[in-house]
C-alpha positions as CSV (number, residue, x, y, z in Angstrom):
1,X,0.0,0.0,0.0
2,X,1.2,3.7,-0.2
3,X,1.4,6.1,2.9
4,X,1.0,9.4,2.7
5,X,2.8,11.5,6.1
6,X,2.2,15.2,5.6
7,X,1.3,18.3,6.9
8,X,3.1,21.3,9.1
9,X,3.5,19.5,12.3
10,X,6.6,17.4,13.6
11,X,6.5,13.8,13.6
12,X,6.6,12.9,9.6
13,X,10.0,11.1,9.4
14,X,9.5,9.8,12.8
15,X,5.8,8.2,11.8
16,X,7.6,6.4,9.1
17,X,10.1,5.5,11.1
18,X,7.7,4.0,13.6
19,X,6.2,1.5,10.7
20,X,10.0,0.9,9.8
21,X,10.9,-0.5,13.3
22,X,7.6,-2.5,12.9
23,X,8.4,-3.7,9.9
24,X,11.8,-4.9,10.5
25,X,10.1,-6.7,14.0
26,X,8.6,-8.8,11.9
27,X,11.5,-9.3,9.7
28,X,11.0,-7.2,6.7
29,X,13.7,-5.4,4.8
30,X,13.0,-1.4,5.4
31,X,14.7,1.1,2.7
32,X,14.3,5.0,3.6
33,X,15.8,7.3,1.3
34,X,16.0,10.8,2.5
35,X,15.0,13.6,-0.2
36,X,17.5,17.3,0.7
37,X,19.3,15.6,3.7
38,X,22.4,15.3,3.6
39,X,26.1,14.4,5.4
40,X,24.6,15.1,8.8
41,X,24.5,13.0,11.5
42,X,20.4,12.6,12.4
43,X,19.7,10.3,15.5
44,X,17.5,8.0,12.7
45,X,20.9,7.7,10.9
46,X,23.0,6.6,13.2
47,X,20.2,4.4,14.2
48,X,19.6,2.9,10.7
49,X,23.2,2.1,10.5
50,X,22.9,-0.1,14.1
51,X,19.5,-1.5,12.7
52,X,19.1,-4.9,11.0
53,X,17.2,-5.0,7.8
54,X,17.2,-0.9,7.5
55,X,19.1,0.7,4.9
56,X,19.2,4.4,4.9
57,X,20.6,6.8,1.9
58,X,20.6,10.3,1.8
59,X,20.5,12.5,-1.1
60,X,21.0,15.5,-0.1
61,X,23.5,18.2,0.7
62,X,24.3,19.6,4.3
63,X,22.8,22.9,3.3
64,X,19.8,24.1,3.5
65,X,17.4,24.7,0.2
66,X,16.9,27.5,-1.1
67,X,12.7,27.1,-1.9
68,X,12.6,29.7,-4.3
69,X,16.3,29.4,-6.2
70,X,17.3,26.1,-5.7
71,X,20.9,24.8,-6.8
72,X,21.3,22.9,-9.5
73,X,22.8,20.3,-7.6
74,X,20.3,20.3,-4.9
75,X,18.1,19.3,-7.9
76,X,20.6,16.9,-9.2
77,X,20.4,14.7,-5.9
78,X,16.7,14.7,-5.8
79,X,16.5,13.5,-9.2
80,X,18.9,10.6,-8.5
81,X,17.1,9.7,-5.3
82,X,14.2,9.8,-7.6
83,X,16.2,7.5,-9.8
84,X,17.4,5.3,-7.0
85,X,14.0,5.0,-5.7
86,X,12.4,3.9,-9.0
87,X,15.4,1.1,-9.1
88,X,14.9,0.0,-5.6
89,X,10.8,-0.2,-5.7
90,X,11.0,-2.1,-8.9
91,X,14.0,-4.7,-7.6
92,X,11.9,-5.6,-4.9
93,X,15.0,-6.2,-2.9
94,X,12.8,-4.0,0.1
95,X,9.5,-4.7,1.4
96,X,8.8,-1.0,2.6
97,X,10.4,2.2,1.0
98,X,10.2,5.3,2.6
99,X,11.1,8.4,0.3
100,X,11.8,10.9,3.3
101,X,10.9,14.8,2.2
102,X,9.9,13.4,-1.4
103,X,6.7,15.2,-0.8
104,X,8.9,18.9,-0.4
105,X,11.1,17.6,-3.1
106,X,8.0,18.1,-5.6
107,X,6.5,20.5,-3.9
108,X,9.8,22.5,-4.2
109,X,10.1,21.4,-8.2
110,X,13.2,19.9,-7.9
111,X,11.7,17.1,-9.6
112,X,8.0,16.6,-10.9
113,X,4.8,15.6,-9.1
114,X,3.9,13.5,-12.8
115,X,7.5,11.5,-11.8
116,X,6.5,10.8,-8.0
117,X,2.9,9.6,-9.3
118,X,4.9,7.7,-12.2
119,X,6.9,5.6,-9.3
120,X,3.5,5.2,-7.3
121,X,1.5,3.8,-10.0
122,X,4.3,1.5,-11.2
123,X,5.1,0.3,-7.5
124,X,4.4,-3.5,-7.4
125,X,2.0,-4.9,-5.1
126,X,4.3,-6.1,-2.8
127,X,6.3,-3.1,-1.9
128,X,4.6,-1.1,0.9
129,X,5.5,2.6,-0.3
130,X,5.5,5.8,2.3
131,X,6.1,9.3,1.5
132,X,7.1,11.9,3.8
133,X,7.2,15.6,3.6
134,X,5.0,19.1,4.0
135,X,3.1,20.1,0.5
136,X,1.8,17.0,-0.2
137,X,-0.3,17.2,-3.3
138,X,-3.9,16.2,-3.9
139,X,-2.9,13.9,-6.7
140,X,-0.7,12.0,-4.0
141,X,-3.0,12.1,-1.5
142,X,-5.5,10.0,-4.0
143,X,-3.2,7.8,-4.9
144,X,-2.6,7.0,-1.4
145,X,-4.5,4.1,1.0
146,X,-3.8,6.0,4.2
147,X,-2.6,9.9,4.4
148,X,-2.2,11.4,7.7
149,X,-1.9,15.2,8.1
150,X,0.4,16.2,11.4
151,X,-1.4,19.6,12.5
152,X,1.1,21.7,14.4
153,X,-0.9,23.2,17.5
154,X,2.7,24.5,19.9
155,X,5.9,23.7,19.1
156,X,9.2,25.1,21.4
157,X,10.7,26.6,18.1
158,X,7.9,29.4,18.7
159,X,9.9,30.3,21.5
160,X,12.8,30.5,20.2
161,X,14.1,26.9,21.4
162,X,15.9,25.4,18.8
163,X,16.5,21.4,18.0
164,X,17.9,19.1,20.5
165,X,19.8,16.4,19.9
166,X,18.0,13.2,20.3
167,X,14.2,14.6,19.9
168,X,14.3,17.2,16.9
169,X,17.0,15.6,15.1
């Protein structure tokens, strides 16, 4: 099935995380790829790396995007995690792939929502499929058997507390 994590709220990466350890419980093979991420050390990557059955890859640069004039390799990367993520889904060498921030990789157009619904569609039936990220669009959201919307109501970044090690990142 496809999974659909979205919305302004925290807890996008972390849901699909959640179904990752799950999955690899019950000894499934768990592939995230993480969309604009890049070379920095996230508690889920060190974690995937002391996991069994989770592969992690990141595609991304250490930098932040620029939204509005993105560089071309920041589009470069997302189009070869879009590449690698075709591949992978198709091998069937995972039984879950989570594209991580594919949702703000499209959103952002550094690749295309009609490539993102291409990989859905084409997913066989026995590859669960999540995708993670704010701006998800409508057309994803159809596609999709479960979409969940996180709804941020407070968040300590409001007052000026910034990410700590081992809950934000």
């Amino acid at each position: 099935m496809v999974h659909v994590y979205t919305g302004n709220g925290k807890g996008k990466t972390t849901a699909s995380l959640g179904l990752a350890f799950r999955a690899v419980g019950k000894g499934l093979r768990v592939l995230m790829i993480q969309f604009m991420k890049g070379d920095i050390e996230y508690g889920e990557v060190v974690s995937a790396r002391n996991t069994r059955n989770i592969t992690l890859i990141q595609k991304g640069r250490p930098d932040f995007v620029n939204r509005d004039d993105p560089d071309p390799v920041d589009v470069k990367l997302a189009e070869e995690a879009l590449a690698l993520a075709r591949e992978r889904v198709s091998s069937r060498d995972f039984d879950v792939v989570i594209l991580d921030e594919v949702n703000v990789a499209a959103d952002w157009k550094l690749i295309s929502w009609d490539d993102v619904y291409d990989l859905v569609d084409g997913k066989p039936e026995d590859v669960e499929l999540v995708c993670t990220g704010r701006g998800a669009s409508q057309g994803l959201i159809d596609r999709a058997d479960y979409a969940t919307e996180m709804k941020e109501i407070k968040h300590p970044f409001q007052r000026g507390v910034l990410a700590r090690d081992g809950i934000d990142h």
